[in-house]
N, C-alpha and C positions, 0 to 999 in steps of 0.2 A: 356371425354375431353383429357388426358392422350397419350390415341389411335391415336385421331386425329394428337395431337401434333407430336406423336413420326411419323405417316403414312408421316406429311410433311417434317419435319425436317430430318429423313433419305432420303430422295427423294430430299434434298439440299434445299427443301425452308424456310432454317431459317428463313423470316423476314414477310414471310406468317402466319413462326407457330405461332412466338412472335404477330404481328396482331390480328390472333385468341382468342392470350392468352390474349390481353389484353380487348377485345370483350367480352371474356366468358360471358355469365348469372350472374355464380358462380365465387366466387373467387378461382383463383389457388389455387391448391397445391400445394405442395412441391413433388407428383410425377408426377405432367404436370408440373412443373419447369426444375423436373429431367430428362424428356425425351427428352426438349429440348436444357439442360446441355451435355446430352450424344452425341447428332448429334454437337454441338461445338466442341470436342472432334473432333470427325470424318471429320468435313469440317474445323477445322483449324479456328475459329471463335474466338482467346482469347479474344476482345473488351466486344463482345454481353456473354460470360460463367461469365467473372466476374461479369455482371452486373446479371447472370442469379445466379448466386453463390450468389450473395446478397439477393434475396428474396427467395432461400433456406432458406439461414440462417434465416432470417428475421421469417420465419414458424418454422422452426428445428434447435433450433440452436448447439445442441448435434451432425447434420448427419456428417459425417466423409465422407460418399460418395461425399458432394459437394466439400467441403473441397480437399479432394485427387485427385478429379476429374479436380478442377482447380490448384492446384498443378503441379500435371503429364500436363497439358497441358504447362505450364511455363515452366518446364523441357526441353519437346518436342521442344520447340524452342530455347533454351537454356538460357531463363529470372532466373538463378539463384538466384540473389537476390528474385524476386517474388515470386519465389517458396522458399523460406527461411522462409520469410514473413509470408505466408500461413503456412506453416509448425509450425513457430512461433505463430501463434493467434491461429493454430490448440492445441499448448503444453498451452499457456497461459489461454486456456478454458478450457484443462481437457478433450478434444475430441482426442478419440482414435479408431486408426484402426486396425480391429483385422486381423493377417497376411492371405494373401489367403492358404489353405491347401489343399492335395489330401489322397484321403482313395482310397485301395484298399482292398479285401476280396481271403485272399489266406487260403485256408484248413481249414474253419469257421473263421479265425482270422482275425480282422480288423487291418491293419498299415494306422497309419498319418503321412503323409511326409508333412515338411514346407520346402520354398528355404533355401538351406543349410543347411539342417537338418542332423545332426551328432548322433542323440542317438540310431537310430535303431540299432538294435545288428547286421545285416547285412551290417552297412552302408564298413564296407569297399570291400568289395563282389558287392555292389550294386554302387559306383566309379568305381570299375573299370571297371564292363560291361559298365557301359555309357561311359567312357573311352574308348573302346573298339569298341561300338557302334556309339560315335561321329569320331571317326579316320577313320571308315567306311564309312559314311555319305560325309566326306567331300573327299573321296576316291575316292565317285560317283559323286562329283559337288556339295553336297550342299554348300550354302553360306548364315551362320548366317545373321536374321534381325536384326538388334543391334538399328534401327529408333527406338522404342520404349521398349529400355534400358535407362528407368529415371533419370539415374547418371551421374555427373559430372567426368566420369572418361575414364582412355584409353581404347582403343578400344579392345585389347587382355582382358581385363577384364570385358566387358560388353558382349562379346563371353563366356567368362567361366561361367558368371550368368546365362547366357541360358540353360546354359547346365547341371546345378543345378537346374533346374526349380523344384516346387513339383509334377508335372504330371510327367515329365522325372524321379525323384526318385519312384514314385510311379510304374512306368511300369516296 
């Protein structure tokens, strides 16, 4: 069911997938809930995620991915307050999101890099190539996507989060 979900809801027919979901046999889960959480995200849908967000919870009410997922969409369009909100009944449950992180494997040793991560013993060696490497980048035309920099903040600073990213420390 999940599959189906996710085949229509990427391909844009949110209200085909919700139809099917609510047809099913079986009762949803919370990961046919989630798949068509994920394409709301992507087609811009906040009405149908909150409501899709609700019978997450309603199944899981621990998931932090539904949670985050409607969050970052409130963000996305600049619903601050709404994303507070969320964030707020996310602290008032005890529902926690564990940071994204990147590993790499250089000379048998594993490094974890989170955004902003400061403790590697290389970290100042490894700013300044990225430093170094972004000065490049935008030397040739690149131009940071900042659309999907979740923060309430200026735009020069939603450019430097990018560029702290844990993949970008990690490489």
């Amino acid at each position: 069911y999940a599959c189906m979900v996710d085949l229509l809801s990427r391909a844009g027919h949110l209200d085909e997938a919700s139809n099917f979901i609510q047809k099913m046999a079986a009762q949803p889960t919370a990961a046919v809930w989630t798949a068509l959480l994920g394409a709301c995200r992507v087609h811009d849908c906040v009405e149908l995620a909150k409501h899709v967000t609700e019978c997450i919870i309603e199944l899981e009410p621990q998931c932090p991915a539904a949670f985050v997922l409607l969050s970052n969409m409130y963000a996305a369009v600049q619903k601050w307050d709404d994303m507070t909100n969320v964030r707020k009944v996310m602290e008032d449950r005890g529902v926690k999101k564990k940071p994204g992180h990147s590993c790499v494997e250089v000379n048998d040793q594993v490094h974890t890099f989170i955004m902003g991560d400061t403790s590697h013993p290389q970290t100042e060696e490894i700013h300044a190539e990225l430093k170094r490497l972004s000065l490049q980048m935008v030397d040739a035309g690149y131009v940071p996507d900042t659309c999907f920099v979740l923060h309430d903040v200026e735009e020069h600073h939603k450019e430097a989060s990018l560029y702290h990213h844990s993949e970008k420390l990690a490489i």
